[in-house]
BAFI-3210 file (N, C-alpha, C; in Angstrom, 3 decimals, decimal comma, padded with zeros to 6 digits):
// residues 281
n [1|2|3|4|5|6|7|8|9|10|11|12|13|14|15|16|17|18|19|20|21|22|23|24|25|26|27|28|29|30|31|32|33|34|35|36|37|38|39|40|41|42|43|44|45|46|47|48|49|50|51|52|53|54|55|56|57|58|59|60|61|62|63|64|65|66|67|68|69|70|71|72|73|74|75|76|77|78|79|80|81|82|83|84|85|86|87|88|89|90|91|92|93|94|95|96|97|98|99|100|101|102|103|104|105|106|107|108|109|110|111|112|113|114|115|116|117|118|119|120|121|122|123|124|125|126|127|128|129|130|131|132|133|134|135|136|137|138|139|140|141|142|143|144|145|146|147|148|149|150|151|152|153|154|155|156|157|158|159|160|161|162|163|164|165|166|167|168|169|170|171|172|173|174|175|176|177|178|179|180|181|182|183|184|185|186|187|188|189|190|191|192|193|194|195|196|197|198|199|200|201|202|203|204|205|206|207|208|209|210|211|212|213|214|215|216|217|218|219|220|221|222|223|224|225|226|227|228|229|230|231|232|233|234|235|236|237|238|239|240|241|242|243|244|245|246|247|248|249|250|251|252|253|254|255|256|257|258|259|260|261|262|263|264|265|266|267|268|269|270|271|272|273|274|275|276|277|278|279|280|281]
n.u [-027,573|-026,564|-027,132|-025,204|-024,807|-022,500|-021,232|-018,758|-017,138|-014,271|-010,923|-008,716|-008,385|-007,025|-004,931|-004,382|-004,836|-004,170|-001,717|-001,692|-002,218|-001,154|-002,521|-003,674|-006,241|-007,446|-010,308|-012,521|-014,425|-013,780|-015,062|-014,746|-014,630|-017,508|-018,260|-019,963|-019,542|-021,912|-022,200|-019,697|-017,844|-015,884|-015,681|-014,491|-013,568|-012,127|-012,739|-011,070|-009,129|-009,150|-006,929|-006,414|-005,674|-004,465|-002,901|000,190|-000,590|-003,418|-004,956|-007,660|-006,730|-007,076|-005,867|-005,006|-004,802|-004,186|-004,700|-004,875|-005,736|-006,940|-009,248|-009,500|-009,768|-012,030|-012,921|-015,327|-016,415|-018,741|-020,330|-022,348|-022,922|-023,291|-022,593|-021,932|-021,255|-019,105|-020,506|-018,265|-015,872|-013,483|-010,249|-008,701|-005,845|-002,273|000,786|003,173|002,246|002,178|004,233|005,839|004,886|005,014|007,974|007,338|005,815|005,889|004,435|003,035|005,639|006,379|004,057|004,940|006,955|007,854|006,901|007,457|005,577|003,877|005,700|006,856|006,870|008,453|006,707|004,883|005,763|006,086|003,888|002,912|004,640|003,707|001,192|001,898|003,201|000,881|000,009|-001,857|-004,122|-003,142|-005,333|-006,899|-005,180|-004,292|-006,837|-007,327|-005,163|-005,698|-008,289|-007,642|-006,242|-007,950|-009,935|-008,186|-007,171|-008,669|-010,751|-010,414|-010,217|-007,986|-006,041|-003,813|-001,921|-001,774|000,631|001,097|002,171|002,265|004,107|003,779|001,158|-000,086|001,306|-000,330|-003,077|-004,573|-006,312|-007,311|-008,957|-006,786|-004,800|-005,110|-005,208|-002,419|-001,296|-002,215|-001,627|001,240|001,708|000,582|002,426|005,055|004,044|004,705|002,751|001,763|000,662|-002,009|-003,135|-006,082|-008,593|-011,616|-014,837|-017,493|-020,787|-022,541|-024,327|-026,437|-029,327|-030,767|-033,064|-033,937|-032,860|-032,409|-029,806|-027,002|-024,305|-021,476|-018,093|-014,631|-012,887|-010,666|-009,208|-007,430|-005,933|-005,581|-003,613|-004,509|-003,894|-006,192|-007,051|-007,903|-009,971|-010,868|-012,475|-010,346|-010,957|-013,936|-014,096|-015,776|-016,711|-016,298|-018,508|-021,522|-021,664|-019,267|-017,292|-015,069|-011,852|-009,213|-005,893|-003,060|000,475|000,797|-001,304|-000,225|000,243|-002,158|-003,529|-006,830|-006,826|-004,046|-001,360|000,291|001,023|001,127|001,791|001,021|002,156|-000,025|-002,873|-005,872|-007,106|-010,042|-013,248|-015,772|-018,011|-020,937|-023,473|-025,967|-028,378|-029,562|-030,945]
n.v [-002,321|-001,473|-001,622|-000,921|-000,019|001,201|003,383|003,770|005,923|005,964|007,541|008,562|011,273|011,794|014,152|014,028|010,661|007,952|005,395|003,031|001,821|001,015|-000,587|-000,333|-001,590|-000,918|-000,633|-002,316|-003,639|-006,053|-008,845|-008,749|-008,560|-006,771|-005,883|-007,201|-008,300|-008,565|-008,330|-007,354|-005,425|-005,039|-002,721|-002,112|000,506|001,661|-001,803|-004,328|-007,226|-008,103|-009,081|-010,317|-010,625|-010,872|-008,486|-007,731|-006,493|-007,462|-006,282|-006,234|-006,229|-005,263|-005,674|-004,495|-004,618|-001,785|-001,990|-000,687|002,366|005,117|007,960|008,368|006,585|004,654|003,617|001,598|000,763|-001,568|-001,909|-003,918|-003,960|-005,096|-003,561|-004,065|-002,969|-003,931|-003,404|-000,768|-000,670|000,355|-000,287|-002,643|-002,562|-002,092|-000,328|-001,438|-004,011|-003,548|-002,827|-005,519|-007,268|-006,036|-006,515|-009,531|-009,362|-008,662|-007,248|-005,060|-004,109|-003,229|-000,662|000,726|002,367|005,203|007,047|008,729|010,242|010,607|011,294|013,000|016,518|018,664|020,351|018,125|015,848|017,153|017,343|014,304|013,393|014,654|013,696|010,955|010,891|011,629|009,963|007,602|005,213|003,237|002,824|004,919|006,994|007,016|007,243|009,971|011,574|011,494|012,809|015,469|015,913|016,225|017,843|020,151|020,586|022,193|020,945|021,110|021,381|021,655|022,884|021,233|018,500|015,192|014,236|015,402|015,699|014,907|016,728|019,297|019,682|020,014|022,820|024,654|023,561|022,161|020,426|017,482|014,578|012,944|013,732|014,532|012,328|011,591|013,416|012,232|009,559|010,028|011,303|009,114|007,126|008,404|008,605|005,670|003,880|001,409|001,970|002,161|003,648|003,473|003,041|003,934|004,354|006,508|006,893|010,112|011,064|010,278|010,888|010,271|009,363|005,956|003,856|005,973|007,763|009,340|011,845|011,065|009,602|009,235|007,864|008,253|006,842|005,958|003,305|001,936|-000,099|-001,764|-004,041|-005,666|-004,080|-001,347|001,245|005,039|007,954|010,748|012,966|013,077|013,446|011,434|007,542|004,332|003,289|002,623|004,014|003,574|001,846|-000,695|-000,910|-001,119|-001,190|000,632|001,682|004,260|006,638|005,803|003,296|002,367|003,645|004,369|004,223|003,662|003,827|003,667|005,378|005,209|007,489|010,912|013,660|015,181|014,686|013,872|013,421|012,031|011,755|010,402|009,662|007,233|006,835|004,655|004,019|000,860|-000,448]
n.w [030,757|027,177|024,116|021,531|018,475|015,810|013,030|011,276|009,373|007,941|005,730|002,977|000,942|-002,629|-004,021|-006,583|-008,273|-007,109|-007,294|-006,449|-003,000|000,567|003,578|006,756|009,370|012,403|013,822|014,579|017,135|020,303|021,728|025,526|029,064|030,201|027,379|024,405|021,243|018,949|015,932|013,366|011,226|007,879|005,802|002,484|-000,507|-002,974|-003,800|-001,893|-001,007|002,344|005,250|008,512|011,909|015,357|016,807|018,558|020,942|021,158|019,662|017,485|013,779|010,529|007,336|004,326|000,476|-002,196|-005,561|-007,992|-009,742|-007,238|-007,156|-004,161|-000,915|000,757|003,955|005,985|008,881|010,461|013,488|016,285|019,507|022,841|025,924|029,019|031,800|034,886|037,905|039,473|041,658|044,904|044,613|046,325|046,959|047,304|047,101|047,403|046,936|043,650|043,751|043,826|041,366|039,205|038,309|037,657|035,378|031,928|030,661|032,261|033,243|030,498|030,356|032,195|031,141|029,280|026,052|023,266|022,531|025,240|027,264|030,276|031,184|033,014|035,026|034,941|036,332|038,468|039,492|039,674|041,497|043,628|044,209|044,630|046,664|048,750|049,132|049,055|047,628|045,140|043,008|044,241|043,860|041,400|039,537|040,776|039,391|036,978|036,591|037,997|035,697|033,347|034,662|034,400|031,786|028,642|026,666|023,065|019,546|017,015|017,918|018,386|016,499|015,080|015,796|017,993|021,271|024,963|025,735|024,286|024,578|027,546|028,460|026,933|028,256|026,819|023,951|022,340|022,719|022,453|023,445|025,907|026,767|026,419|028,268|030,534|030,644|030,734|033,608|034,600|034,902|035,491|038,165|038,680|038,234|035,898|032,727|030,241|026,939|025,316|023,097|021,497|021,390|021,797|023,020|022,894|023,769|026,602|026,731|023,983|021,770|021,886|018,575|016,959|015,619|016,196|016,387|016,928|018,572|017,685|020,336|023,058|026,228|029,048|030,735|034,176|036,376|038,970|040,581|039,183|035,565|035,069|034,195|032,813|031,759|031,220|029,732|029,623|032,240|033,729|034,941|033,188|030,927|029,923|027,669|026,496|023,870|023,783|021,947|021,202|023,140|023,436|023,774|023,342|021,445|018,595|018,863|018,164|015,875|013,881|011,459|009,276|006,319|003,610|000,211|-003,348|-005,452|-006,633|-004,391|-001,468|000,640|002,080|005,288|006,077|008,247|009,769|012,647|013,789|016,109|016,822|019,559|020,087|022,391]
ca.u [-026,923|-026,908|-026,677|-024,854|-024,510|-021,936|-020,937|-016,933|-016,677|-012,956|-010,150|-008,160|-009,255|-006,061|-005,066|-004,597|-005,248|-002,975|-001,713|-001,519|-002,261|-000,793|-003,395|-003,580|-006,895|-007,836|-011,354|-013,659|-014,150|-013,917|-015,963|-014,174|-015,072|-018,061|-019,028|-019,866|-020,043|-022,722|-021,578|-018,371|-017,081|-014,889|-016,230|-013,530|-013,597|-012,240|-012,735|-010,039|-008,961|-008,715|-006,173|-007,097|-004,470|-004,890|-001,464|000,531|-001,228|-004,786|-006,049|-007,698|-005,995|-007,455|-004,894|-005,488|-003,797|-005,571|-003,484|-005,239|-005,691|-008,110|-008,551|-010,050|-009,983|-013,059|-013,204|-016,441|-016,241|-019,845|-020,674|-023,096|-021,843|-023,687|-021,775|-022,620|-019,749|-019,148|-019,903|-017,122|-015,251|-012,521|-009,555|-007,398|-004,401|-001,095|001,932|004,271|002,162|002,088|006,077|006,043|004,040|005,736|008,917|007,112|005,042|006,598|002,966|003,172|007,161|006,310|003,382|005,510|007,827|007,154|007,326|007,610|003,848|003,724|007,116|006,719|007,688|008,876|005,333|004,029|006,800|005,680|002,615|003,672|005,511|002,932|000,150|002,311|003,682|-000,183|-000,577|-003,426|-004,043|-002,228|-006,101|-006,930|-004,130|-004,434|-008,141|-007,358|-004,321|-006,735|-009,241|-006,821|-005,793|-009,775|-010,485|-007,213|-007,840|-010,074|-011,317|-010,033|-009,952|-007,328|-004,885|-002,864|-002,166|-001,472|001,953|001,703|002,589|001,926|004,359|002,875|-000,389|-000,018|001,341|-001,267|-003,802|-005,717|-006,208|-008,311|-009,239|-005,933|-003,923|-005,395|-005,113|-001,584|-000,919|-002,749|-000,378|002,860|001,921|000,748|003,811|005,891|004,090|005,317|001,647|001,381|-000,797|-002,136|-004,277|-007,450|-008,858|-012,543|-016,138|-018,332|-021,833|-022,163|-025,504|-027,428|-030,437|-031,311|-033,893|-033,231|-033,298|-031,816|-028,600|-026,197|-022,808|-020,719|-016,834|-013,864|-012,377|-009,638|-009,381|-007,014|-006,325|-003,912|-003,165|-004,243|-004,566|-006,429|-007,449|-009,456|-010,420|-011,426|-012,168|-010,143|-011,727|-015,314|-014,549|-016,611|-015,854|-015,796|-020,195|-022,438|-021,396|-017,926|-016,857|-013,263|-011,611|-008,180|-004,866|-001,119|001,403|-000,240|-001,734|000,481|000,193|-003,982|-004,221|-008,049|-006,196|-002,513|-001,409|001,566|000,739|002,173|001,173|001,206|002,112|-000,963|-004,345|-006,555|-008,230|-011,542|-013,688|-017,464|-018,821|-022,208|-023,498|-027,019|-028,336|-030,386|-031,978]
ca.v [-002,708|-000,893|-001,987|000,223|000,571|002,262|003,427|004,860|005,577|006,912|007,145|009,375|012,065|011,988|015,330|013,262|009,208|007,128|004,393|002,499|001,803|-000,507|000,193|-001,222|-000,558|-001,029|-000,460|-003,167|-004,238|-007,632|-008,742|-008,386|-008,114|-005,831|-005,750|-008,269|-007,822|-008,807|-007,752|-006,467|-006,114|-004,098|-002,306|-001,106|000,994|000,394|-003,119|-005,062|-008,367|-008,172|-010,226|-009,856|-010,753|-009,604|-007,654|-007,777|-005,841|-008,195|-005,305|-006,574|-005,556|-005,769|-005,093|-004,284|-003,048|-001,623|-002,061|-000,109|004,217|005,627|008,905|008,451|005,459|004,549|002,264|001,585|-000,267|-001,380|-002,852|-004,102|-004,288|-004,721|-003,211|-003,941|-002,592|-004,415|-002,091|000,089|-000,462|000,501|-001,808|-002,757|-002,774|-001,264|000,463|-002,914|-005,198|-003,223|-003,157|-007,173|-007,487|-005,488|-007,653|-010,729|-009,358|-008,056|-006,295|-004,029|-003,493|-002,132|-000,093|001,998|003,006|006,290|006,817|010,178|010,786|010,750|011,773|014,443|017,869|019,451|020,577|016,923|015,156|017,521|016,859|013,027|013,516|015,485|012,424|009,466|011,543|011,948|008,344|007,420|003,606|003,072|003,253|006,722|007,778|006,909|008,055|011,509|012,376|011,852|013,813|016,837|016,539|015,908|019,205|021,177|020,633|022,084|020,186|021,889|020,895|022,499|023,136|020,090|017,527|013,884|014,073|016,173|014,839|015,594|018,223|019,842|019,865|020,363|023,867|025,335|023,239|022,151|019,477|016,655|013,646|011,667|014,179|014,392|010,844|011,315|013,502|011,633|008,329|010,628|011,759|008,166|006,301|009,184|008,421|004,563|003,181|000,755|002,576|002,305|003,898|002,915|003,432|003,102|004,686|007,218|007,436|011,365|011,498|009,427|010,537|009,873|008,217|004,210|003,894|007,400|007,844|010,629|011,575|010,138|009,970|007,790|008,116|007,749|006,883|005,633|002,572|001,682|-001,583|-002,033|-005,588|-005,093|-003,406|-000,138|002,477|006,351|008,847|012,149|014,217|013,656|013,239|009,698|006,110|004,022|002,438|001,865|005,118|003,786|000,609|-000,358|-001,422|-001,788|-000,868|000,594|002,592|005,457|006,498|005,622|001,874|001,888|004,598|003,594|003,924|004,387|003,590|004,334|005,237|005,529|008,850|012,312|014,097|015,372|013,598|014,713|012,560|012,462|010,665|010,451|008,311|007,859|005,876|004,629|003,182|000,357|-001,088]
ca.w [029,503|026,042|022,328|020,581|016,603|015,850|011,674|011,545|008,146|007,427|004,553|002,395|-000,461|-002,568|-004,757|-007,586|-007,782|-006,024|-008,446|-004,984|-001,255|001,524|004,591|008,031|010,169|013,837|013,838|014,990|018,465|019,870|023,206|026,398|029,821|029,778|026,165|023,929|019,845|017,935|014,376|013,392|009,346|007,425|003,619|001,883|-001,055|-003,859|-003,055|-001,950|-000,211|004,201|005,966|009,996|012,571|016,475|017,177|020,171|022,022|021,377|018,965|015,703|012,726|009,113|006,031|002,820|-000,281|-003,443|-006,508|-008,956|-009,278|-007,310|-006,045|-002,429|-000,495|002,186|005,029|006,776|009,785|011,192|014,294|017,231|020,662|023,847|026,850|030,667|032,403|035,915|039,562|040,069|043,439|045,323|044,544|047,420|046,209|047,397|046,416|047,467|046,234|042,771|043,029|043,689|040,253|038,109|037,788|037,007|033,977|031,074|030,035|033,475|032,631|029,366|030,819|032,722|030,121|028,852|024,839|022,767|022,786|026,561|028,006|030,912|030,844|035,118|036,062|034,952|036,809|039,823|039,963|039,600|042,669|044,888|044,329|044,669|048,101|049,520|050,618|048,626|047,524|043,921|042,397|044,260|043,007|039,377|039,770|041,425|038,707|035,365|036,892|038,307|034,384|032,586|035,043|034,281|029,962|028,104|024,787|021,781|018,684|015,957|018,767|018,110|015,258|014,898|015,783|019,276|022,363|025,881|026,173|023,316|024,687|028,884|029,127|026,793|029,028|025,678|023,177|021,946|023,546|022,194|023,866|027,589|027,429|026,794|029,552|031,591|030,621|031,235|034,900|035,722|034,365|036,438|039,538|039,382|038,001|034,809|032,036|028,974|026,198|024,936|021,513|021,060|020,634|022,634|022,390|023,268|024,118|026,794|026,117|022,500|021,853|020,852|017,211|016,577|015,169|016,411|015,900|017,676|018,473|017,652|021,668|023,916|027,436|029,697|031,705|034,457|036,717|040,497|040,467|037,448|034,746|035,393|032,952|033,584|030,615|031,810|028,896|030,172|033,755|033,749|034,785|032,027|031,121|028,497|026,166|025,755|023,367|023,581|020,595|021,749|023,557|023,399|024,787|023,108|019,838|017,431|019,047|017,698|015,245|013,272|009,980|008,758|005,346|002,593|-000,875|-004,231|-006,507|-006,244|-003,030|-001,012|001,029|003,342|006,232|006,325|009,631|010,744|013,576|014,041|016,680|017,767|020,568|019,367|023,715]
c.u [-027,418|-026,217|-026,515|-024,479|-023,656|-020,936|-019,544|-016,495|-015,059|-011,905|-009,565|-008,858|-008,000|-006,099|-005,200|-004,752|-004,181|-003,239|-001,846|-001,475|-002,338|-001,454|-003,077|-005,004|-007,312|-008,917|-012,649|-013,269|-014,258|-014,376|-015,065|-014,850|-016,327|-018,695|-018,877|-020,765|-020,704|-022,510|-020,520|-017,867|-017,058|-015,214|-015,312|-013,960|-012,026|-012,219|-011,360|-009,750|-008,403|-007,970|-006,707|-005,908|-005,091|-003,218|-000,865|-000,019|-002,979|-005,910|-006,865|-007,354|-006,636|-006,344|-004,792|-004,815|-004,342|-004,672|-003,763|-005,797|-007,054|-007,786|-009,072|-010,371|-010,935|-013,358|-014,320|-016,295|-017,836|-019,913|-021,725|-022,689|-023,136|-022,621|-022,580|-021,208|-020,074|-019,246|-018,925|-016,555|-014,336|-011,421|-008,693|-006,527|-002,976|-000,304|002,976|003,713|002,063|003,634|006,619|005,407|004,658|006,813|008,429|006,350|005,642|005,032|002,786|004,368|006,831|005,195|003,461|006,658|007,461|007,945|007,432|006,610|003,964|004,451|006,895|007,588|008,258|007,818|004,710|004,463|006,521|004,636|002,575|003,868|004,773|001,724|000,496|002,508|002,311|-000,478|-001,441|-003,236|-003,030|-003,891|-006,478|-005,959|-003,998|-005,926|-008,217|-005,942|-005,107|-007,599|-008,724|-007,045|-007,019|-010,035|-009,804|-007,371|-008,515|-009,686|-010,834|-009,890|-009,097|-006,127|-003,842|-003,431|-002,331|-000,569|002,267|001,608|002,178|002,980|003,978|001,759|-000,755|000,146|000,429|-002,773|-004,916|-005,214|-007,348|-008,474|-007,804|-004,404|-003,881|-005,005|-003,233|-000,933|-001,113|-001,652|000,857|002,057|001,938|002,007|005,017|006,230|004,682|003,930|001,263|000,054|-001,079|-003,282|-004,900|-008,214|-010,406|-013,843|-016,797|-019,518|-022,292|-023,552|-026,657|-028,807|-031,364|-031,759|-033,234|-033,810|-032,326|-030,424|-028,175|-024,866|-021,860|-018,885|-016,000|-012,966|-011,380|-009,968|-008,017|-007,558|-004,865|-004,523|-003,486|-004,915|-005,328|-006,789|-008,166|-009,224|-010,927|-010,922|-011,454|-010,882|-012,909|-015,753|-015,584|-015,925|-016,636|-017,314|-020,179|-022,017|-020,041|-018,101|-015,477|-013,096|-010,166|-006,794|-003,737|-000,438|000,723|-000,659|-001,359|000,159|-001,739|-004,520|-005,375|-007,499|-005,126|-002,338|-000,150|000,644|001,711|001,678|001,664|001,207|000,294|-002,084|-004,701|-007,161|-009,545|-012,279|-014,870|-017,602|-020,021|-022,528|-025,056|-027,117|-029,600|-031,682|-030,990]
c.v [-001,822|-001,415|-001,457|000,030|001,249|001,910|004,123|004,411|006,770|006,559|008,245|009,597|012,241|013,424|014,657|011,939|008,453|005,975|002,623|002,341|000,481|000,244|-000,604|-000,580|-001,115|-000,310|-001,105|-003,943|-005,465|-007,673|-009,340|-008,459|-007,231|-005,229|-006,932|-007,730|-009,006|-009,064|-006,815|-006,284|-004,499|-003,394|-001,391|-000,299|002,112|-000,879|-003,764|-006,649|-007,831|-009,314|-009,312|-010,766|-009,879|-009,001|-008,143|-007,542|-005,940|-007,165|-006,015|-005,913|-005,956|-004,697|-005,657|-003,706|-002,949|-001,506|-001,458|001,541|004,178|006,669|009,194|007,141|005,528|003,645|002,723|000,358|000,162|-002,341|-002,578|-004,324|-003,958|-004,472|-002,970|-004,006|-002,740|-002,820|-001,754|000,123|-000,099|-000,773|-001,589|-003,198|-001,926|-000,939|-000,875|-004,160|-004,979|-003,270|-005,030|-007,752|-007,425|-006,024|-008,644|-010,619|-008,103|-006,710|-004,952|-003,628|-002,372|-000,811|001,223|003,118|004,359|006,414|008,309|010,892|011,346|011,064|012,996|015,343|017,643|019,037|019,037|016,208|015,636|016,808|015,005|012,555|013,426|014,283|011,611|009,670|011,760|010,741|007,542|005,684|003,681|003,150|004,254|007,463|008,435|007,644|009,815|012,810|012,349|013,013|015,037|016,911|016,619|017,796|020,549|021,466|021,010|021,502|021,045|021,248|021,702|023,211|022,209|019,041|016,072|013,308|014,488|015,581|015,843|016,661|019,636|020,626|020,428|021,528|024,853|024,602|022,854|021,002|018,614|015,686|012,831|012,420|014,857|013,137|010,803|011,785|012,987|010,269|008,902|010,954|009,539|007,432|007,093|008,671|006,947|003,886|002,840|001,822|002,204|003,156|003,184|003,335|002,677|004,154|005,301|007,140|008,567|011,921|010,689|009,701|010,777|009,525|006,802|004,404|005,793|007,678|009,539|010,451|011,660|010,223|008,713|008,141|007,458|007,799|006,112|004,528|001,896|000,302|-001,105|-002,729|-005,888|-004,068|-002,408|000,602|003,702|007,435|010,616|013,281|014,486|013,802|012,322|008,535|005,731|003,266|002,254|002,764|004,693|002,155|000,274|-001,107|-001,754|-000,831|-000,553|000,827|003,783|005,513|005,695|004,007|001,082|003,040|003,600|003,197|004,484|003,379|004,203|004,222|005,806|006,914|010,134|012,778|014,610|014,134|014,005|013,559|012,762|011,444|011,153|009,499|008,740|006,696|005,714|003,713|002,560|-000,626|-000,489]
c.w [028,371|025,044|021,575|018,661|016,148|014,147|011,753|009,957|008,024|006,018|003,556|000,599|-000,863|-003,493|-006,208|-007,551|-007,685|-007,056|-007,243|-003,453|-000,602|002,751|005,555|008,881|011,850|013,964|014,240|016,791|018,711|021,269|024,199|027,508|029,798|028,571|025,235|022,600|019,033|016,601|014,593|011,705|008,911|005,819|003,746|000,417|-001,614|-003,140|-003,207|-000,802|001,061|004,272|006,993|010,426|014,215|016,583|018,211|020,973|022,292|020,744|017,393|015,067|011,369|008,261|004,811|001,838|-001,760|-004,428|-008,258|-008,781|-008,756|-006,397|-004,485|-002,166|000,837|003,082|006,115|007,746|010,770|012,149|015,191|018,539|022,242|025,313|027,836|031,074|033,664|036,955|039,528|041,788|043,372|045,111|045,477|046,905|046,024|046,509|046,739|046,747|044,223|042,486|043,641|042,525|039,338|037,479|037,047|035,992|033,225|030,694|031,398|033,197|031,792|029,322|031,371|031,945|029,622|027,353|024,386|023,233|024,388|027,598|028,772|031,138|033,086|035,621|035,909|035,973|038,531|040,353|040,129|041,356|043,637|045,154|044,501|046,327|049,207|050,038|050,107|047,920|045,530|043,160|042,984|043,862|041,750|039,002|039,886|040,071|037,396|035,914|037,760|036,626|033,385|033,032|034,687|032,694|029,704|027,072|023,985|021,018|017,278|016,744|018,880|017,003|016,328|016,147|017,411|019,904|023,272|025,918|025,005|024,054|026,539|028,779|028,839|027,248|028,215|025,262|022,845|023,136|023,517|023,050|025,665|027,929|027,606|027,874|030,733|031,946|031,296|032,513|035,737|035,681|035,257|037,783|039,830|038,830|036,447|034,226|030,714|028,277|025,360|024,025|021,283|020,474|021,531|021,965|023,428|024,225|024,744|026,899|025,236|022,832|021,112|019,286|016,747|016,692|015,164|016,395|017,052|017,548|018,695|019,395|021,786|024,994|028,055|030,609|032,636|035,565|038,375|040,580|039,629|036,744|034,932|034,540|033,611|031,857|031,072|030,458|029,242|031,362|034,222|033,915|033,182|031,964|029,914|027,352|025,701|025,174|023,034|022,151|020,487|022,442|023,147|024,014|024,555|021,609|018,695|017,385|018,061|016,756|014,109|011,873|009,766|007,228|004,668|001,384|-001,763|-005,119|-006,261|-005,112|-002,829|-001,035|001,766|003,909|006,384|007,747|009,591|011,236|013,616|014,561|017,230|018,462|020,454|021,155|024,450]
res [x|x|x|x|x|x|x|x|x|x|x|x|x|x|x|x|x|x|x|x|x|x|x|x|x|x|x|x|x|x|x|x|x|x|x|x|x|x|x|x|x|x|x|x|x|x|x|x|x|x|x|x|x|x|x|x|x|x|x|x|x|x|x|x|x|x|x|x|x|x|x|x|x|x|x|x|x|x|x|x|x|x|x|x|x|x|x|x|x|x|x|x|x|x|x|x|x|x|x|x|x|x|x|x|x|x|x|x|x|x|x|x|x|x|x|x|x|x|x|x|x|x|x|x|x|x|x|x|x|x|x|x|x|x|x|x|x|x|x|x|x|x|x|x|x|x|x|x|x|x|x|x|x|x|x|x|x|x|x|x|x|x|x|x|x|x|x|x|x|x|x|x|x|x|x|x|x|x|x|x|x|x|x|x|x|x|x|x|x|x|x|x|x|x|x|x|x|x|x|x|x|x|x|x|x|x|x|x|x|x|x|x|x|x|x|x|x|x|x|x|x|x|x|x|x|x|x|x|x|x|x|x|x|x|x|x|x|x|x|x|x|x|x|x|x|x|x|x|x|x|x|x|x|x|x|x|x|x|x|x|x|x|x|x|x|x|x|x|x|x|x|x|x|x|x|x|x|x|x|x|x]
***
């Protein structure tokens, strides 16, 4: 087990001061299977009144709206979270009994759907093909196509925005973390296997010392359905332990971005983000 700490201060620098902002954030985790939060709370800046709500998709939501000029808005979201993530096994669990499932739950339906973000190009759709066609259980499967695509990616950062999608990001074999995950969603959703993405917290470095605060990353990962729930980070080529803290689910990004927002003022804003996460036992 580990007790992680983890500071995610983010929020917009505007060009001039925004006479107004309607925010929305997805930022605090809530205890689950495998991790269980301690402390969780939201500092805004300028100060303003939270409403909280979980979403559809069982994410917490805090929203806020600041009704007086200012020119940069800051949201600090701090929490405590111990995470013991269950043995890892093999799940028995076919390819028939995964298409006798799927009908009767709307949350596996919508799973398989594929959205803008994640829509596959040919070669994804191949490869799709060639792994569903090898025989392999419906979790070696899902297992063996993140990690073809974790090994085929490199990390980059400044090679794609917000906005890009897996076909964006596959043929030049690059991207961030939010954009492996989506290729990773588009091949499994191809092959016939419920997926989703996963929006949470890395801590980068196991071995810090406890007490020592390092910087840390807001993450993605992937998770798909054989008989339940499993997780697998294709960016670091790792199952899913103590360095990760989930924070919640979608179809893909757009479904859990940490902060989105409208404002009123002068065009231009820049995003700003730091995580910093220690590991407190």
């Amino acid at each position: 087990m580990s007790r992680l700490r983890i500071v995610h201060r983010t929020g917009f620098a505007y060009d001039a001061p925004a006479t107004a902002s309607y925010n929305e954030a997805r930022m605090l985790p809530h205890s689950r299977e495998g991790q269980f939060v301690l402390q969780a709370s939201l500092e805004i800046s300028p100060a303003a009144t939270q409403h909280s709500y979980v979403d559809y998709f069982d994410t917490r939501v805090s929203t806020f709206e600041v009704l007086t000029p200012h020119q940069e808005l800051a949201v600090t979201a701090t929490s405590i979270v111990d995470v013991r993530p269950s043995a890892l096994t093999e799940a028995d669990f076919g390819w028939d009994e995964l298409a006798a499932r799927i009908p009767t739950s709307l949350d596996l339906a919508e799973s398989l759907e594929q959205t803008p973000a994640t829509e596959p190009d040919d070669e994804m759709l191949g490869m799709a093909a060639r792994m569903r066609a090898a025989g392999a259980s419906v979790d070696i499967t899902a297992r063996e196509i993140c990690r073809t695509i974790g090994k085929d990616m490199e990390y980059r950062s400044g090679v794609t925005g917000v906005s890009s999608t897996a076909r964006d990001a596959w043929p030049t074999r690059s991207g961030v973390c939010q954009d492996i995950a989506h290729v990773a969603l588009g091949v499994l959703r191809a092959a016939g296997i419920p997926a989703r993405y996963v929006s949470g917290y890395l801590h980068p470095d196991a071995t810090a010392p406890i007490g020592h605060p390092v910087v840390g990353e807001s993450h993605a990962w992937v998770e798909w359905f054989a008989g339940e729930w499993r997780g697998y980070d294709p960016t670091n080529l790792v199952e899913i332990g103590e360095s990760h803290v989930y924070v919640g689910h979608g179809r893909d990004y757009g479904d859990v971005a940490p902060l989105r927002g409208v404002y009123a003022g002068p065009s231009g804003s820049e995003l700003f983000v730091s995580v910093e996460v220690t590991r407190l036992e």
